[in-house]
mmCIF file of the N, C-alpha and C atoms, coordinates in Angstrom:
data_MODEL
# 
_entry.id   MODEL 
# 
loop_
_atom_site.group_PDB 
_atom_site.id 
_atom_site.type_symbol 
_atom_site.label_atom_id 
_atom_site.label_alt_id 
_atom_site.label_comp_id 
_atom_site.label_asym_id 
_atom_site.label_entity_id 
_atom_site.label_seq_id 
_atom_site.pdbx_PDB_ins_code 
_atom_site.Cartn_x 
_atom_site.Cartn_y 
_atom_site.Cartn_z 
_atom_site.occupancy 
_atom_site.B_iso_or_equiv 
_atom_site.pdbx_formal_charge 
_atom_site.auth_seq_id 
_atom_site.auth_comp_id 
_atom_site.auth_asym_id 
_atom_site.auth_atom_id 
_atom_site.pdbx_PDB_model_num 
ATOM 1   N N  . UNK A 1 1  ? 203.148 77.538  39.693 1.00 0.00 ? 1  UNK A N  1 
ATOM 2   C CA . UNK A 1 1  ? 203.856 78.594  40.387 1.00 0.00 ? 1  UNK A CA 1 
ATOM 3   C C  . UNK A 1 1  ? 203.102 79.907  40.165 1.00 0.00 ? 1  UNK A C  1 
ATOM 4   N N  . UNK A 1 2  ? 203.002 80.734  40.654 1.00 0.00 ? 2  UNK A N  1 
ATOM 5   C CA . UNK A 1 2  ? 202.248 81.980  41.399 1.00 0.00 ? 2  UNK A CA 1 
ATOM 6   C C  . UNK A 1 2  ? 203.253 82.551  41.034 1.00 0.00 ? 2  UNK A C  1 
ATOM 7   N N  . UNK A 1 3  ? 202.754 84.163  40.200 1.00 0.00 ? 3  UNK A N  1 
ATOM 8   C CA . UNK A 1 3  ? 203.309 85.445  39.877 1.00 0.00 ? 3  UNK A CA 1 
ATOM 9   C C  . UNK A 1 3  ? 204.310 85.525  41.055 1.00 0.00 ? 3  UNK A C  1 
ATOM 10  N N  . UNK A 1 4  ? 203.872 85.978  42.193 1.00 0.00 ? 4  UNK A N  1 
ATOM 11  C CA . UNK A 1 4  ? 205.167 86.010  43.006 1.00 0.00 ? 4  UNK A CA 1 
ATOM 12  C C  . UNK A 1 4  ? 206.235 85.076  43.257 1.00 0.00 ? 4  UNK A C  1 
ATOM 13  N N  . UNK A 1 5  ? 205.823 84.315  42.879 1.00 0.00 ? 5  UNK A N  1 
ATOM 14  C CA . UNK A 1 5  ? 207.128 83.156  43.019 1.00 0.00 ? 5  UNK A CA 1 
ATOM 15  C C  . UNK A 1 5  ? 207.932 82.711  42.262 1.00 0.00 ? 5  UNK A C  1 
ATOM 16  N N  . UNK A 1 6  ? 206.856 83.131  40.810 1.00 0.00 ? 6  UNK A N  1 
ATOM 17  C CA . UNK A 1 6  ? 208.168 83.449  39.218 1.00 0.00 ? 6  UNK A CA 1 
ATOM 18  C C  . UNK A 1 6  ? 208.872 84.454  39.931 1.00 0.00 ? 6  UNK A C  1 
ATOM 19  N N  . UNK A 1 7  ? 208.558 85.763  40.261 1.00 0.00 ? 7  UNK A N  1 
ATOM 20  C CA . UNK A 1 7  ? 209.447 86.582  39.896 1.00 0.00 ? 7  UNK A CA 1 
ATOM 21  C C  . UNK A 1 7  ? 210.254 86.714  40.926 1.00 0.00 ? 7  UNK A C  1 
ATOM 22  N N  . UNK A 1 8  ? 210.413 85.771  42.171 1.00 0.00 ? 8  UNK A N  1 
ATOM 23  C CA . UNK A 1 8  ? 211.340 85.570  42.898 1.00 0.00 ? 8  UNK A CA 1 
ATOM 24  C C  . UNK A 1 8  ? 213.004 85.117  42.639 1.00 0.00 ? 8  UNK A C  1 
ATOM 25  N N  . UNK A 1 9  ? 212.140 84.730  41.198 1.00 0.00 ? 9  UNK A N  1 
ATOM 26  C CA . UNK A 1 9  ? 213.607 84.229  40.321 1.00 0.00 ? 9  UNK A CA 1 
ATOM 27  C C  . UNK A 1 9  ? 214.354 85.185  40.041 1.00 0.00 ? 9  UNK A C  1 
ATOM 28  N N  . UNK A 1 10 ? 214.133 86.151  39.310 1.00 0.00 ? 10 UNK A N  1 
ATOM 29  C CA . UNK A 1 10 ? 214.632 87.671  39.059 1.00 0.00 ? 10 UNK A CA 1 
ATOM 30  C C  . UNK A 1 10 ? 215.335 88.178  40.353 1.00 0.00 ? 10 UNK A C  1 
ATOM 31  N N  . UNK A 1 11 ? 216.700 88.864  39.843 1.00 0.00 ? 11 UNK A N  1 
ATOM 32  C CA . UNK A 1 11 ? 217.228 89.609  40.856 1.00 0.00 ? 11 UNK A CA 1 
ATOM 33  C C  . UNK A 1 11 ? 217.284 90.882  40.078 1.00 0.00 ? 11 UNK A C  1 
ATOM 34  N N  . UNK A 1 12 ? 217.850 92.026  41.202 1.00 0.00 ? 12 UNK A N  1 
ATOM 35  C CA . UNK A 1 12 ? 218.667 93.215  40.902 1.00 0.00 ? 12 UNK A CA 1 
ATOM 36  C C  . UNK A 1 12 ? 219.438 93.676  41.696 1.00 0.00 ? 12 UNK A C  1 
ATOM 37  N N  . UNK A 1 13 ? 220.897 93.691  41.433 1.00 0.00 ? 13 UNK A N  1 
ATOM 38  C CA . UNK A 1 13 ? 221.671 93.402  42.397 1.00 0.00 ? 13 UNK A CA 1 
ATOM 39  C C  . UNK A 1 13 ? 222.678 94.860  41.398 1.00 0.00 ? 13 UNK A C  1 
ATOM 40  N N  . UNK A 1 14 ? 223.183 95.840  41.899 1.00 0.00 ? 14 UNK A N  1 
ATOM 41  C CA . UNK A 1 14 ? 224.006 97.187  41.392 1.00 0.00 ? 14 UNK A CA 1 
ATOM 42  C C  . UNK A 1 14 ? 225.329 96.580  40.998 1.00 0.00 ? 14 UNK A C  1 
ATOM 43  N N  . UNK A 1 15 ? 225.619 95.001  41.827 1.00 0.00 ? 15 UNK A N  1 
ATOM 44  C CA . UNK A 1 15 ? 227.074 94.412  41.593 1.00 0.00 ? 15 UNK A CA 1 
ATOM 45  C C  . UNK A 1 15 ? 227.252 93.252  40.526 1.00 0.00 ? 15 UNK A C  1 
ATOM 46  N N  . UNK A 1 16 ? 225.514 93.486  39.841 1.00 0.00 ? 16 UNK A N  1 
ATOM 47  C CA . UNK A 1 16 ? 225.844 92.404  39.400 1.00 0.00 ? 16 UNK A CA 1 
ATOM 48  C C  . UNK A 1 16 ? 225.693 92.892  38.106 1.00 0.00 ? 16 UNK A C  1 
ATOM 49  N N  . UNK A 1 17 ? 225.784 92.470  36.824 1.00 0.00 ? 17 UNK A N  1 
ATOM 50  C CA . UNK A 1 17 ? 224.997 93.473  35.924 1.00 0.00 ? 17 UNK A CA 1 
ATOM 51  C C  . UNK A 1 17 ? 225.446 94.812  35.925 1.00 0.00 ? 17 UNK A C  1 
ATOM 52  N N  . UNK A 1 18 ? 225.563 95.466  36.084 1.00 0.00 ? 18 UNK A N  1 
ATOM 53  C CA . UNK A 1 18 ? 224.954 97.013  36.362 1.00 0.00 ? 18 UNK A CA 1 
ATOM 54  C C  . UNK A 1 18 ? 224.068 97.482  36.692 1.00 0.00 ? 18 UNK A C  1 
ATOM 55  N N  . UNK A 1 19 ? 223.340 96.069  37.866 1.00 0.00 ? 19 UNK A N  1 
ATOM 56  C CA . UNK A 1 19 ? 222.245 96.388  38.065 1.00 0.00 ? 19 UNK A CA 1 
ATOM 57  C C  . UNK A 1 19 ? 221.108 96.121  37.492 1.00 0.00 ? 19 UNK A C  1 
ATOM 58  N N  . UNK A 1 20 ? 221.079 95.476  36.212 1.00 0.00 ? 20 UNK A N  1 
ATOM 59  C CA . UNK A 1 20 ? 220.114 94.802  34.994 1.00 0.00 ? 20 UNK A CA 1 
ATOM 60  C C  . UNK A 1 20 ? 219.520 93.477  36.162 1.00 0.00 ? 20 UNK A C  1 
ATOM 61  N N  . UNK A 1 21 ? 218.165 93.598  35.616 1.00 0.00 ? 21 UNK A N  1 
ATOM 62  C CA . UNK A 1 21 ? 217.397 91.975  36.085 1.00 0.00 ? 21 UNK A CA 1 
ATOM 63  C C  . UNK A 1 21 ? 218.516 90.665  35.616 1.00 0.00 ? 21 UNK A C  1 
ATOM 64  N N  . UNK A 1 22 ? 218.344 90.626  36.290 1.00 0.00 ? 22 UNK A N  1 
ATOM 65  C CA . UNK A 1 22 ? 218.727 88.725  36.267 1.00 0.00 ? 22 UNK A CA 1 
ATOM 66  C C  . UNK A 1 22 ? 218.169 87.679  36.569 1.00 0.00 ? 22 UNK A C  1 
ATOM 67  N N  . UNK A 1 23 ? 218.095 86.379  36.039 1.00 0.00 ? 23 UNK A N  1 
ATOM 68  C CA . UNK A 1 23 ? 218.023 85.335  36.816 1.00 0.00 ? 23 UNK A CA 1 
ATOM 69  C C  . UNK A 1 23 ? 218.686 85.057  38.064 1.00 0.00 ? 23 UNK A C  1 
ATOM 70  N N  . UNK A 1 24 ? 218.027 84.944  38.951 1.00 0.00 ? 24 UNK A N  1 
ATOM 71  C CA . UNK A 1 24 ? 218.816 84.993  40.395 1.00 0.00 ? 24 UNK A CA 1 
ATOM 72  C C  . UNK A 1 24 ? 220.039 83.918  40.347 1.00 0.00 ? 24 UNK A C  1 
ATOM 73  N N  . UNK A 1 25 ? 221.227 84.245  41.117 1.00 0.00 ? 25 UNK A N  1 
ATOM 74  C CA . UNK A 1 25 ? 221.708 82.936  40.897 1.00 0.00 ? 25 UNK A CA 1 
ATOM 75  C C  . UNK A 1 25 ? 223.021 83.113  39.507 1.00 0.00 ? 25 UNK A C  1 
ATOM 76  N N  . UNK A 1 26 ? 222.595 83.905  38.651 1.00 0.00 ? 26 UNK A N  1 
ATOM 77  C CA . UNK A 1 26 ? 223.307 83.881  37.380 1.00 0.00 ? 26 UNK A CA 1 
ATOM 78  C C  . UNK A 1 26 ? 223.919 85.327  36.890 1.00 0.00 ? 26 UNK A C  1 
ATOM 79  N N  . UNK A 1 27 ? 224.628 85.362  35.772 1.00 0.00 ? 27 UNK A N  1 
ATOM 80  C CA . UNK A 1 27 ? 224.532 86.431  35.246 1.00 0.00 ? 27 UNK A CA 1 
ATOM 81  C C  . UNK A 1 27 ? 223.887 86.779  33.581 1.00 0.00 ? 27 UNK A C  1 
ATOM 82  N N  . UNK A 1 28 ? 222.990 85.952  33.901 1.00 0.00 ? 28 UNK A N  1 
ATOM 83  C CA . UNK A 1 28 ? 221.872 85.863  32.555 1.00 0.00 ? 28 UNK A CA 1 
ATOM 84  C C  . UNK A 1 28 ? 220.573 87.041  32.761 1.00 0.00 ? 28 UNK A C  1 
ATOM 85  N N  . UNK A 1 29 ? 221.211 88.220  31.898 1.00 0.00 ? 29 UNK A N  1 
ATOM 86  C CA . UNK A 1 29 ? 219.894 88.824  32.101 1.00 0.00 ? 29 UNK A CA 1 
ATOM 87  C C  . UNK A 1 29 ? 218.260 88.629  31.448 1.00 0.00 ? 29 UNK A C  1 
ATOM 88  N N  . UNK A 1 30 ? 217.757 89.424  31.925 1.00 0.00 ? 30 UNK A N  1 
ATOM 89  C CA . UNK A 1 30 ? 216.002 89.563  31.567 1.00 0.00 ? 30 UNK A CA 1 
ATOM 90  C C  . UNK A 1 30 ? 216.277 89.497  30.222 1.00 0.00 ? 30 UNK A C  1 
ATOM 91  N N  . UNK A 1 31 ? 216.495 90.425  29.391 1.00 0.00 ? 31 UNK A N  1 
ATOM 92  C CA . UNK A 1 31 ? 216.533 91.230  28.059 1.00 0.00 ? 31 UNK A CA 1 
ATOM 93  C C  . UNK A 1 31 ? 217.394 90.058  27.237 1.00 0.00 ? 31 UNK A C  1 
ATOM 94  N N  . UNK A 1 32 ? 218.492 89.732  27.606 1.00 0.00 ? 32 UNK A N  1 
ATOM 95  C CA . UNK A 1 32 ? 219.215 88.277  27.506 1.00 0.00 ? 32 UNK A CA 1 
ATOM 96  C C  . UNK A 1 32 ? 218.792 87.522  26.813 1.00 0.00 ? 32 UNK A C  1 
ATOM 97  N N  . UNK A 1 33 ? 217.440 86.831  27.691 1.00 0.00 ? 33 UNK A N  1 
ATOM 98  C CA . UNK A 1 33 ? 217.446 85.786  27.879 1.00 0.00 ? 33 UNK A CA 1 
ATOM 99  C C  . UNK A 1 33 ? 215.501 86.038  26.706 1.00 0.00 ? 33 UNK A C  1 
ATOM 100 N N  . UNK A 1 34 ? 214.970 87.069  26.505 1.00 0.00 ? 34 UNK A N  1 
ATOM 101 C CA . UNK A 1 34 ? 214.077 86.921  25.997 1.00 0.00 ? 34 UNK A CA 1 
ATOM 102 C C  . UNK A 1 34 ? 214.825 87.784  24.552 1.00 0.00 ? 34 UNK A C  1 
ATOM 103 N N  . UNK A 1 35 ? 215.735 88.149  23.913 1.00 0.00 ? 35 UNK A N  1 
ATOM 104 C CA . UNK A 1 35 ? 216.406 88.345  22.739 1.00 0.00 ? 35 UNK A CA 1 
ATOM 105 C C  . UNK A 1 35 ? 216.330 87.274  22.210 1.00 0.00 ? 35 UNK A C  1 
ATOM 106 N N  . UNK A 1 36 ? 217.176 86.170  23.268 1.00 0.00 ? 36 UNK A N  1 
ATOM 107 C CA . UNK A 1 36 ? 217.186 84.466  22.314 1.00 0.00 ? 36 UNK A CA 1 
ATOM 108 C C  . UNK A 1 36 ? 215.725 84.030  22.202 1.00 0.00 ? 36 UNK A C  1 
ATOM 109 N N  . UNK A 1 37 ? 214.618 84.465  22.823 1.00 0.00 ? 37 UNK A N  1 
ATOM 110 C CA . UNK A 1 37 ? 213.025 83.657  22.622 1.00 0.00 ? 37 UNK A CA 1 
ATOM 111 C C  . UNK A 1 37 ? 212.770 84.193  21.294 1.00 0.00 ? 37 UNK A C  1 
ATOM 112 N N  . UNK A 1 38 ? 213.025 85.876  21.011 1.00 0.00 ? 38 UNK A N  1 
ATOM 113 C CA . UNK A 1 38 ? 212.486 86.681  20.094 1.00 0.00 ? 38 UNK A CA 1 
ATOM 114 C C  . UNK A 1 38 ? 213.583 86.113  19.097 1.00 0.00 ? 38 UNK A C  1 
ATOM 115 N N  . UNK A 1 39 ? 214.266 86.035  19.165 1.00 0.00 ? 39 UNK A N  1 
ATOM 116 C CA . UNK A 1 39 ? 214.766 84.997  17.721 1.00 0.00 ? 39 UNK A CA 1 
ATOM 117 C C  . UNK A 1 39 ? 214.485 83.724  17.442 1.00 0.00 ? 39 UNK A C  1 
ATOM 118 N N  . UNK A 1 40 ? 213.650 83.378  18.160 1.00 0.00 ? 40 UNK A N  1 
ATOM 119 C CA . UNK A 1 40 ? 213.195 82.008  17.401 1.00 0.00 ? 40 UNK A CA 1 
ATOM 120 C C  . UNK A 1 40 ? 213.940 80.802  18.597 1.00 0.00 ? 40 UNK A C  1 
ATOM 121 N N  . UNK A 1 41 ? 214.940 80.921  19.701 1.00 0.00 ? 41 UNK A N  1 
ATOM 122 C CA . UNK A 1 41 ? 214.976 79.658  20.059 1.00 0.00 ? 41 UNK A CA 1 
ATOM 123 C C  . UNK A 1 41 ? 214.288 79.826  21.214 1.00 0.00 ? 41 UNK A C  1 
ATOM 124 N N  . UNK A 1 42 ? 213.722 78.242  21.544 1.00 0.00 ? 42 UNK A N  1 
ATOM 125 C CA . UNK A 1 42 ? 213.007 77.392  22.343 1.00 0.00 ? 42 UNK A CA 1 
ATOM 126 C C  . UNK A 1 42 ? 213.676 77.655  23.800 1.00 0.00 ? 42 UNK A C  1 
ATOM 127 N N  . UNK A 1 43 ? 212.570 77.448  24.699 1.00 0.00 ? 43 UNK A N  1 
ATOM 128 C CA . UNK A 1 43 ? 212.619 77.268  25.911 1.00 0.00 ? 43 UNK A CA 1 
ATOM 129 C C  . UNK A 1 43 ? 213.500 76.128  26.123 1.00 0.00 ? 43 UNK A C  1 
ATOM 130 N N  . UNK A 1 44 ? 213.248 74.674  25.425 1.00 0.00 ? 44 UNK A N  1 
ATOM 131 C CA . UNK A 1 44 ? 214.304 73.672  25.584 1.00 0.00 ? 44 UNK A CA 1 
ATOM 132 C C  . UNK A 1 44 ? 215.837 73.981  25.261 1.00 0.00 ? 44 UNK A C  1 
ATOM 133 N N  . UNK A 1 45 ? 215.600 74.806  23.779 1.00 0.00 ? 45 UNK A N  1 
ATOM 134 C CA . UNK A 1 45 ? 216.999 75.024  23.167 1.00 0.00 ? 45 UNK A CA 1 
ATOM 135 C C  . UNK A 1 45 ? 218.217 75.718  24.208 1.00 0.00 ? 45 UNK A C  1 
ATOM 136 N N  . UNK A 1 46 ? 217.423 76.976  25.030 1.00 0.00 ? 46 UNK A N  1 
ATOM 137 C CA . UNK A 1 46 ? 217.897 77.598  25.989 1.00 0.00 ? 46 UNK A CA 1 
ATOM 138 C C  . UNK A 1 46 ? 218.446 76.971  27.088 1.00 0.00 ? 46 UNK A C  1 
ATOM 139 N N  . UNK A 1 47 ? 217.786 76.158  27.863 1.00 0.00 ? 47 UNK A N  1 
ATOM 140 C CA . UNK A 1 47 ? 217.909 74.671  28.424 1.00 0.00 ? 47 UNK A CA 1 
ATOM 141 C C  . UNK A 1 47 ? 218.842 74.263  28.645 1.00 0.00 ? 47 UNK A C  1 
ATOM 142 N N  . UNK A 1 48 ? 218.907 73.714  27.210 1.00 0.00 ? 48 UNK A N  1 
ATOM 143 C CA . UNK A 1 48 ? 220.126 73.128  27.033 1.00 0.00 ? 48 UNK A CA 1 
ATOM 144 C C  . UNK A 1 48 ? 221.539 73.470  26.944 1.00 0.00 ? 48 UNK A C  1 
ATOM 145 N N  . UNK A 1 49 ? 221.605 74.804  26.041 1.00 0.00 ? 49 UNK A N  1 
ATOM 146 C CA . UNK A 1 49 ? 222.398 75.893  26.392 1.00 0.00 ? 49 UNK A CA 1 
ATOM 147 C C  . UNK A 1 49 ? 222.883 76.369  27.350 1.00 0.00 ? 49 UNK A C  1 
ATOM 148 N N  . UNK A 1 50 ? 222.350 76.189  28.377 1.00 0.00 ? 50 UNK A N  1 
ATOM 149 C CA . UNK A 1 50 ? 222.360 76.973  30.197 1.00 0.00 ? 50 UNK A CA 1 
ATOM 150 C C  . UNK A 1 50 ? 221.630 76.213  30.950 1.00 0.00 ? 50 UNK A C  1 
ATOM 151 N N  . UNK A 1 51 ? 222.744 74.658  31.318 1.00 0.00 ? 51 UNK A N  1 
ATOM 152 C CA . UNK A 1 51 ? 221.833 73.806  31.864 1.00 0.00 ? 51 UNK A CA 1 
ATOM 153 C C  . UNK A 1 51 ? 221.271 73.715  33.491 1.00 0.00 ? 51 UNK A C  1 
ATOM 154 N N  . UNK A 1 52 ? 222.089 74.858  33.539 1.00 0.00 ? 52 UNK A N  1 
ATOM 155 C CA . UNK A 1 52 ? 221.471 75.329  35.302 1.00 0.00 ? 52 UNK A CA 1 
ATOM 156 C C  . UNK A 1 52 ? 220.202 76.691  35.417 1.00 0.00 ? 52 UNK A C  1 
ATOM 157 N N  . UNK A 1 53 ? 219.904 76.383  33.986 1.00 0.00 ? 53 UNK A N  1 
ATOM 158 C CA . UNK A 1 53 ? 218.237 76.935  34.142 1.00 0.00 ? 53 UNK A CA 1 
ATOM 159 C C  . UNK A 1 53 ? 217.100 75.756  34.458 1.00 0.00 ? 53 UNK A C  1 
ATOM 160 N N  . UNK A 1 54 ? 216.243 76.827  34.821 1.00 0.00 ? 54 UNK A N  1 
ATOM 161 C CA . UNK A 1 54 ? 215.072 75.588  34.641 1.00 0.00 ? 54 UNK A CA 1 
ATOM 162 C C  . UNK A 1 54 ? 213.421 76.115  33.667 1.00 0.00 ? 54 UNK A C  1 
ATOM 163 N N  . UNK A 1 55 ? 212.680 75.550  33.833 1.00 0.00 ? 55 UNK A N  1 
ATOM 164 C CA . UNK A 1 55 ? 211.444 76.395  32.853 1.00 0.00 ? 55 UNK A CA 1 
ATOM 165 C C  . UNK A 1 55 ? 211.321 77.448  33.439 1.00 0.00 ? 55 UNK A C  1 
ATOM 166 N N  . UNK A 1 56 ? 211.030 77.435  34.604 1.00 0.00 ? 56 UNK A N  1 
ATOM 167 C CA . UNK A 1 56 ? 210.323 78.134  35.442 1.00 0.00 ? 56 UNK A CA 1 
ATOM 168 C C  . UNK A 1 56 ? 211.227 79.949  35.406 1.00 0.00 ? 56 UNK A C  1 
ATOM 169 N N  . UNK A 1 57 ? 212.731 79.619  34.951 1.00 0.00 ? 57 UNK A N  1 
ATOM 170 C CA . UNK A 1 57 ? 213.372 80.648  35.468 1.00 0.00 ? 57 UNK A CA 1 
ATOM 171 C C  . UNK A 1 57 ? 213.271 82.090  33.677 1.00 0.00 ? 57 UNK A C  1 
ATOM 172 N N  . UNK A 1 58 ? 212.648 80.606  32.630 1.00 0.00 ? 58 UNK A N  1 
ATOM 173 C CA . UNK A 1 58 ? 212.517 81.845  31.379 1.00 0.00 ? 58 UNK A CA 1 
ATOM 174 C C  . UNK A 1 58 ? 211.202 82.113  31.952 1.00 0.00 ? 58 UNK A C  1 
ATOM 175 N N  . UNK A 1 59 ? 210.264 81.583  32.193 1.00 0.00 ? 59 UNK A N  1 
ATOM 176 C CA . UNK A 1 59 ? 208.843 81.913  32.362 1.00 0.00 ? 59 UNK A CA 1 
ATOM 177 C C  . UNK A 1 59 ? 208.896 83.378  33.050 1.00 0.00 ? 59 UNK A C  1 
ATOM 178 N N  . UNK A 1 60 ? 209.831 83.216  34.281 1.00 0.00 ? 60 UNK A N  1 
ATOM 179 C CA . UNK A 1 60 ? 209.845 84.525  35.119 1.00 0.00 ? 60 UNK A CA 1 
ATOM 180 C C  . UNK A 1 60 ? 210.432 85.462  34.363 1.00 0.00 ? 60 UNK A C  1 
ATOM 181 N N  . UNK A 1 61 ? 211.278 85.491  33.339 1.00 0.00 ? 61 UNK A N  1 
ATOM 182 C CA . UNK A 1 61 ? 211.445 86.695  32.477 1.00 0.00 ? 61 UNK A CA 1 
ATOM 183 C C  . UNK A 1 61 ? 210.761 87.083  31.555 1.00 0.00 ? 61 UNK A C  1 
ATOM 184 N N  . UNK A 1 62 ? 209.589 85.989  31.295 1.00 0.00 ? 62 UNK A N  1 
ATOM 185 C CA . UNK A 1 62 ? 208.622 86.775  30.233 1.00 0.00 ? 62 UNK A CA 1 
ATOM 186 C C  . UNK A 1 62 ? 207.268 87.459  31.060 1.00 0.00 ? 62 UNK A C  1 
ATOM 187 N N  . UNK A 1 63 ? 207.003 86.987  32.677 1.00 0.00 ? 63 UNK A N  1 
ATOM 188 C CA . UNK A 1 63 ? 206.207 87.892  33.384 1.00 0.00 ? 63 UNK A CA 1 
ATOM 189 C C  . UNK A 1 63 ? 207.025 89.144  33.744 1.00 0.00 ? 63 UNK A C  1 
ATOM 190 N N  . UNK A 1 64 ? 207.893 88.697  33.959 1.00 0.00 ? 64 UNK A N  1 
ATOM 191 C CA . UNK A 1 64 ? 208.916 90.094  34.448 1.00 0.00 ? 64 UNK A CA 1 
ATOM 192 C C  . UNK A 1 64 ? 208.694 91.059  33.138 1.00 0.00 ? 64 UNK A C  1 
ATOM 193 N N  . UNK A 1 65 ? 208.949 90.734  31.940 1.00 0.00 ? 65 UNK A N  1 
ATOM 194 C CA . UNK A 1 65 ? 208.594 91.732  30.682 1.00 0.00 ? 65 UNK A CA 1 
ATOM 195 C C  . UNK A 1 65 ? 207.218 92.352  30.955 1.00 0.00 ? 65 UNK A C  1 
ATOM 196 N N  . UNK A 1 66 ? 206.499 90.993  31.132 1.00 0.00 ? 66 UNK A N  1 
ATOM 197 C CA . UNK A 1 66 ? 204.654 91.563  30.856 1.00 0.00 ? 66 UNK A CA 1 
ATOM 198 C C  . UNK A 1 66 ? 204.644 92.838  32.235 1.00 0.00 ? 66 UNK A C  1 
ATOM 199 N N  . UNK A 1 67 ? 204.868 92.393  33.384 1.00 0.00 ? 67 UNK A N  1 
ATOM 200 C CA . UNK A 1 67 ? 204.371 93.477  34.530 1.00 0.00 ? 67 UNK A CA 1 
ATOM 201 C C  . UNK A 1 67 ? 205.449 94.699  34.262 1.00 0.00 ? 67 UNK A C  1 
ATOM 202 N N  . UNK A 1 68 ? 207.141 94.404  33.814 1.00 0.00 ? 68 UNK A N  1 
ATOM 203 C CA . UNK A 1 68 ? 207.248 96.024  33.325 1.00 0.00 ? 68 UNK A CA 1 
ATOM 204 C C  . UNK A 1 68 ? 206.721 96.688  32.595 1.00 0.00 ? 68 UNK A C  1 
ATOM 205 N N  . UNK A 1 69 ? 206.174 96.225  31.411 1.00 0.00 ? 69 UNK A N  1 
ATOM 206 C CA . UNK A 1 69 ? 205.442 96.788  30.475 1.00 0.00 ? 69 UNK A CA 1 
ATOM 207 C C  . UNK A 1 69 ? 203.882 97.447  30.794 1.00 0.00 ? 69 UNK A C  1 
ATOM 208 N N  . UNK A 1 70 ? 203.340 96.689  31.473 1.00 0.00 ? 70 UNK A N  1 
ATOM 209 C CA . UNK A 1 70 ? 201.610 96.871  32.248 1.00 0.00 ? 70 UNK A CA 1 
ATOM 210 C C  . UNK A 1 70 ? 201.688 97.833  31.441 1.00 0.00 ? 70 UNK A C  1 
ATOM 211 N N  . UNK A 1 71 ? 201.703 99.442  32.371 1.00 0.00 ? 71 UNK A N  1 
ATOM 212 C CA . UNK A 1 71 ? 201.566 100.486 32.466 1.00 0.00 ? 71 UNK A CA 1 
ATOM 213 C C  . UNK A 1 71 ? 201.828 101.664 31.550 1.00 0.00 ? 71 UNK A C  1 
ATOM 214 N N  . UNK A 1 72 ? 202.645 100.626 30.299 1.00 0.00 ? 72 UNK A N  1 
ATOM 215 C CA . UNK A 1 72 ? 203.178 101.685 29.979 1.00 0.00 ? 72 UNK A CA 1 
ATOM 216 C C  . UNK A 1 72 ? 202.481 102.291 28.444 1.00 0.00 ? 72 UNK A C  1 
ATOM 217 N N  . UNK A 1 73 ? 201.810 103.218 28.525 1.00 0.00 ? 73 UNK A N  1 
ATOM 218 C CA . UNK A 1 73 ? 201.186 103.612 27.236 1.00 0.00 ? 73 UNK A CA 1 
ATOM 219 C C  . UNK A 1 73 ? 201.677 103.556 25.810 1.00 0.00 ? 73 UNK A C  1 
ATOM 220 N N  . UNK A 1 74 ? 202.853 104.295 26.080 1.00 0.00 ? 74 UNK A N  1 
ATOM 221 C CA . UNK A 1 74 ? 203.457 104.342 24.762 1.00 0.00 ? 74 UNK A CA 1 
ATOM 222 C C  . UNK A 1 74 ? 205.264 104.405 25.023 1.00 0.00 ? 74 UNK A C  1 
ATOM 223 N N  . UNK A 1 75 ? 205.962 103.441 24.234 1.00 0.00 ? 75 UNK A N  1 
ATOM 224 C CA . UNK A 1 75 ? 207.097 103.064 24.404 1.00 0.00 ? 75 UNK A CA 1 
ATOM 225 C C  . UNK A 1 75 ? 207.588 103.629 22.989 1.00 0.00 ? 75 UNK A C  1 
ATOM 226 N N  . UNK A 1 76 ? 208.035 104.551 22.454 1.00 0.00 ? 76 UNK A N  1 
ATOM 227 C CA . UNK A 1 76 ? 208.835 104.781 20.805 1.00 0.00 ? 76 UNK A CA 1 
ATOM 228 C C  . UNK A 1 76 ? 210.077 103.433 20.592 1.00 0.00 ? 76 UNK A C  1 
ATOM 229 N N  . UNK A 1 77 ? 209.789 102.826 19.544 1.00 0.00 ? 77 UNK A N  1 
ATOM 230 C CA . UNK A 1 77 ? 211.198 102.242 18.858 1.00 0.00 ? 77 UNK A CA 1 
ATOM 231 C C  . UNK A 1 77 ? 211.566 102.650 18.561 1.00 0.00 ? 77 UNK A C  1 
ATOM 232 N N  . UNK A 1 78 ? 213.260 102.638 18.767 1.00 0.00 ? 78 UNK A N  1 
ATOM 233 C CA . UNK A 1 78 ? 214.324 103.889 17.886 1.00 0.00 ? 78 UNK A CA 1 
ATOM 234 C C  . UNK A 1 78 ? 214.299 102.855 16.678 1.00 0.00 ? 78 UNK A C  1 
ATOM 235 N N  . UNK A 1 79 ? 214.135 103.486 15.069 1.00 0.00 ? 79 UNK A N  1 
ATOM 236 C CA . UNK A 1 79 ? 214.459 102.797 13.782 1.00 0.00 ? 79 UNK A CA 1 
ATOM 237 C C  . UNK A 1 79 ? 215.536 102.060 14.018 1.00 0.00 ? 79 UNK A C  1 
# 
């Protein structure tokens, strides 16, 4: 699958969320859904958890991270 066609998965919808990325289709956001990667569980674990995902739909939230991020020089962490 082709950059554009991951991130076809991603929505942004003002009604849905507040407007936050989503998995299209769901109300699983971007930030969501890569919190549970950054703690340690698996693409399967997730899976299984939310069995109306598929690979393809975390993959598109970790390009969706990489191309928001591209550009951006410097991001501060609040402590």
């Amino acid at each position: 699958m082709n950059d554009r066609q991951l991130l076809q998965r991603i929505a942004c919808n003002p009604e849905v969320m507040t407007g936050k990325p989503v998995i299209r289709g769901t109300r699983l956001t971007v930030d969501f859904i890569l919190n549970l990667l950054a703690h340690g569980q698996t693409a399967d674990e997730i899976r299984r958890e939310y069995p109306d995902l598929v690979l393809e739909d975390i993959q598109a939230c970790l390009l969706f991270a990489t191309k928001t991020l591209k550009d951006t020089d410097f991001m501060p962490l609040a402590g």
